[in-house]
Each structure stands twice: as structure tokens, then as C-alpha cells.
N, C-alpha and C positions, 0 to 999 in steps of 0.2 A: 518806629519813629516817635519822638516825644514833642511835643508841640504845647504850649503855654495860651491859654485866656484869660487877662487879666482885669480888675476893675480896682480901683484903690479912693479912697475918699478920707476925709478928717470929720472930728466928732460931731457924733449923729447920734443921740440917748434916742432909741427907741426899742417898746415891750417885746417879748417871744412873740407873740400872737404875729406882730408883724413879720417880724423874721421870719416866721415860719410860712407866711404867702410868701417873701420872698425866695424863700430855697426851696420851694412847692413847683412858685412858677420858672425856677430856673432849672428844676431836675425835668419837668414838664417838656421846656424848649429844648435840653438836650437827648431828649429820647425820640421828638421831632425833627430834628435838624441832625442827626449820628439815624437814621433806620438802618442802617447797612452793620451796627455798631453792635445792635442785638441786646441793646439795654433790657436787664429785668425790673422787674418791677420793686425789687427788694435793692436795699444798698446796706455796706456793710460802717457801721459806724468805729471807726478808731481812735480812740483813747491810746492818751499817754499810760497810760499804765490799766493793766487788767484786760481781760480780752474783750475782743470786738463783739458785737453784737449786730441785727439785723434790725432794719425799720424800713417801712414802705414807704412808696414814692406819695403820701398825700400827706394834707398839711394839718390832721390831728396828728398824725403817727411822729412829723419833723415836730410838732410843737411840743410832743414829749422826750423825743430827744434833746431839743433845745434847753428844756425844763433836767433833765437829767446834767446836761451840760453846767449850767449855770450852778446849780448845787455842788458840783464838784467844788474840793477842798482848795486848786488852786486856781478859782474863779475869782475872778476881782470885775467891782460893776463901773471902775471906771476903764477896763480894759476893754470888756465886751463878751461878748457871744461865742466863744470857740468849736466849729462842728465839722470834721473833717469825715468824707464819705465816700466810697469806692465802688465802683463796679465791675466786673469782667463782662464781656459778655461774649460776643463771636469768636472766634481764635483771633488770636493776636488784636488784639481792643481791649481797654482797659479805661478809666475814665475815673478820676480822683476831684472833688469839689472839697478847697479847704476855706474854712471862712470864717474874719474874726467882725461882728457886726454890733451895733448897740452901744457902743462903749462912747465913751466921753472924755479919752485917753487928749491929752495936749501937745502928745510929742509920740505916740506910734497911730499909725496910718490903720484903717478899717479895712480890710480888703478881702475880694473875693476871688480864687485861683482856682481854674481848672484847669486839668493835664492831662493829657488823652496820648495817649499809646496805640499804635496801631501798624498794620502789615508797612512794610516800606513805601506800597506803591496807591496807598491811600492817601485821597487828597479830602481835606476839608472845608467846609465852606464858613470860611474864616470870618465873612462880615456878618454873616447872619447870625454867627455865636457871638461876637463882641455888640452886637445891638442888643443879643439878648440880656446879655450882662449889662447892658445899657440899660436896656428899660425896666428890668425887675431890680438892679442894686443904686441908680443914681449916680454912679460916681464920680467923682473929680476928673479922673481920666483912668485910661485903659490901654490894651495891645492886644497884637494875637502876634506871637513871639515862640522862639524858640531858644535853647542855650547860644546856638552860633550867635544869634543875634548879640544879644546881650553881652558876648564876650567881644564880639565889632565894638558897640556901643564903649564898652569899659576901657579898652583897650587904644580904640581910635578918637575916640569923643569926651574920655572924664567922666562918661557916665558914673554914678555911683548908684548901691544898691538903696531903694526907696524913694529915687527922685522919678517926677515925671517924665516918661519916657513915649517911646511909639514904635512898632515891629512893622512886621508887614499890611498890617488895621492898626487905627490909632483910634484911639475917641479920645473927646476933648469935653467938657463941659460948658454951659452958654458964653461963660467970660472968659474961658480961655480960648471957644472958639471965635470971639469976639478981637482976639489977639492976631489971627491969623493974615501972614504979609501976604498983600492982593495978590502978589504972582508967582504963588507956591505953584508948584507943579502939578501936586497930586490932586486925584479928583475928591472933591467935597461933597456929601450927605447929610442934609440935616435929619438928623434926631426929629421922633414925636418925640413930644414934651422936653426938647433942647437940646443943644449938645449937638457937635456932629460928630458923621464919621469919615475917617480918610482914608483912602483905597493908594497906598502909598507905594506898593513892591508885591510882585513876586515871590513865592518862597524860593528863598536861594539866592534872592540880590540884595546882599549885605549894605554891599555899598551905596545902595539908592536909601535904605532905611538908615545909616550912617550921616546922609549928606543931608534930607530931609530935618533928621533929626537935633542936625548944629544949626539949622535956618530957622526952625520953630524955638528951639532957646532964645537964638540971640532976639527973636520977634518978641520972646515971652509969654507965648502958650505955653510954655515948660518950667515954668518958674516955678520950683516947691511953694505949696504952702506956708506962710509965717510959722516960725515957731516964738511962744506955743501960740499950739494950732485954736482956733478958736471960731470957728465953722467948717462946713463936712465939705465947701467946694471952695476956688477961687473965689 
């Protein structure tokens, strides 16, 4: 099965150094929160062109890939940070972290995606991976989603790709969850340091993540960011 964690935000200029605690402390959380996953300690970095290479899970090792990153030829500093990183580990697990962070872009979004592969009959613990992505990347808002979802979403709802959305986890940020109509259904979590999170559906109940999903629009926790974009949250 393929399953989606996402976190997305608008511009935020900040150095490797930092990035690199934050894709430190999020490879961290998922070798904590996946044990069954068999994460190694090595991850394989992929480049668009020329082959992959290996870098450790600690945050000198990301900060030179980071630094490797940024030097490439079609790095731009108002785009961001581009580091995309794989692991396999127990049979049938797989575990991909892609992420574009740093940049100062006005009109493409920052985001951090992981995508985890795994036996059919594995379940994951969907809000404690979308808090992580909460608390090591900040962002605007988030999901723990899968394709079906997303094509309910597209399909029933208008969604379009890039706009604020919500799966079966949603996160919100302080003034989008400041949006939130008093008699939503799903259960609410506030975030340390802000933001909450919404315990929305089941995997497999499209249509609760569907229905949800048009009530938090029309309220306008869902509202895209202005363009251009011109801060990293609402």
C-alpha cells in the first residue's frame, strides 16, 4: 500500500544548517514511530540526474547533502532546498522523504512529502507521523492521505493540486485553526507550539474526508494562501 504525509507552507529563507535539524529530526521520528519498518540508518539520496548516493541519518552528514544540493546547477535560491531520500527496509516497506524548504518562491509552495510503502495489512499510525511533520517543518497545513483520497477530493469536491487540503489527519496552522466552524465533527488537537490536529476518518472512509473537507472551505481554514505568496503560513 502507498500511503502520503504531507506538510506544505509559503516562503520561509532559511540557512542548511537549519534544514538540516529539520530533516535530522524528521528521519529521527520516522525510524521511531515505523519500528516494525526496519529503517536503516543509511538513506539513499536521488538526484535528478547521475546516480544516487548514501548519507546517514544525523544532521552533519544531511547538512552536506543539503550543501551538495544547493550547488547543483539547477538550484535557484529563491526556489529552495531540494532533497529527496529513500529507504527500504523490512520486506515490503519502503519509505521516500521529498522536500523543497528554504526558498523565498512567491508562487510555488515549500513542502515536505513522505510516502511509505508497505505489506497490505499494515496499519500506520497516521497522527503521530503528521505531528511530526508538524513540529520539525511548521507548516501551513498537512494530511495523511492516500491517491483514493485525493482523487474523492478532485473528483467530488474541485479540489485542485496545491491547494489546501485534509485526508484522513489534517493539520492546520494557528489561523487556520482559528477558522475552524464550532460544530465540526471531527475531534480537535492542539499542536505544541500551534496548529492543530484533526482526527477526521478512517482509512477507507472517502466520503467522511470528502464532506469534512467542503465544510472546512466554505469556513476558510482551506483558503490558499494569497498569491503572491508573501509569508510561510496564513
Amino acid at each position: 500500500m502507498r500511503r502520503l504525509v504531507r506538510g506544505f507552507w509559503g516562503p520561509r529563507e532559511e540557512p542548511a544548517e537549519e534544514l538540516a535539524g529539520r530533516w535530522n529530526g524528521t528521519l529521527e521520528q520516522l525510524t521511531r514511530l515505523l519500528p516494525e519498518a526496519g529503517l536503516p540508518g543509511m538513506w539513499r539520496v536521488v538526484r535528478a540526474s547521475g546516480p544516487p548516493s548514501l548519507v546517514p541519518a544525523d544532521g552533519a552528514s544531511l547538512l552536506d547533502a543539503l550543501s551538495v544540493a544547493r550547488a547543483a546547477d539547477d538550484w535557484s535560491e529563491g526556489t529552495g532546498i531540494a532533497l529527496r531520500l529513500v529507504a527500504a527496509g523490512a520486506p515490503g516497506w519502503e519509505v521516500e522523504v521529498s522536500g523543497l524548504a528554504g526558498g523565498r518562491s512567491e508562487f510555488l509552495l515549500q513542502s515536505l512529502v513522505i510516502v511509505i510503502r508497505t505489506p497490505a495489512a499494515a496499519e500506520l499510525p497516521g497522527s503521530e507521523l503528521l505531528a511530526a511533520v508538524a513540529e520539525c517543518w511548521e507548516p501551513d497545513f498537512g494530511d495523511v492521505t492516500d491517491d483514493d483520497v485525493l482523487d474523492a477530493l478532485e473528483d467530488e469536491a474541485g479540489y485542485g493540486v496545491g491547494e489546501p487540503s485534509v485526508g484522513w489527519f489534517g493539520y492546520l496552522s494557528p489561523a487556520r485553526g482559528s477558522l475552524l466552524p464550532e460544530d465540526l465533527a471531527a475531534p480537535c488537537k492542539e499542536m505544541r507550539g500551534g496548529g492543530v490536529l484533526l482526527d477526521i476518518a478512517p482509512q477507507g472512509d472517502t466520503d467522511t474526508v470528502v464532506q469534512t473537507y467542503v465544510r472546512l472551505r466554505e469556513a476558510g481554514a482551506l483558503q490558499p494562501l494569497p498569491r503572491p505568496m508573501d509569508r510561510a503560513t496564513l
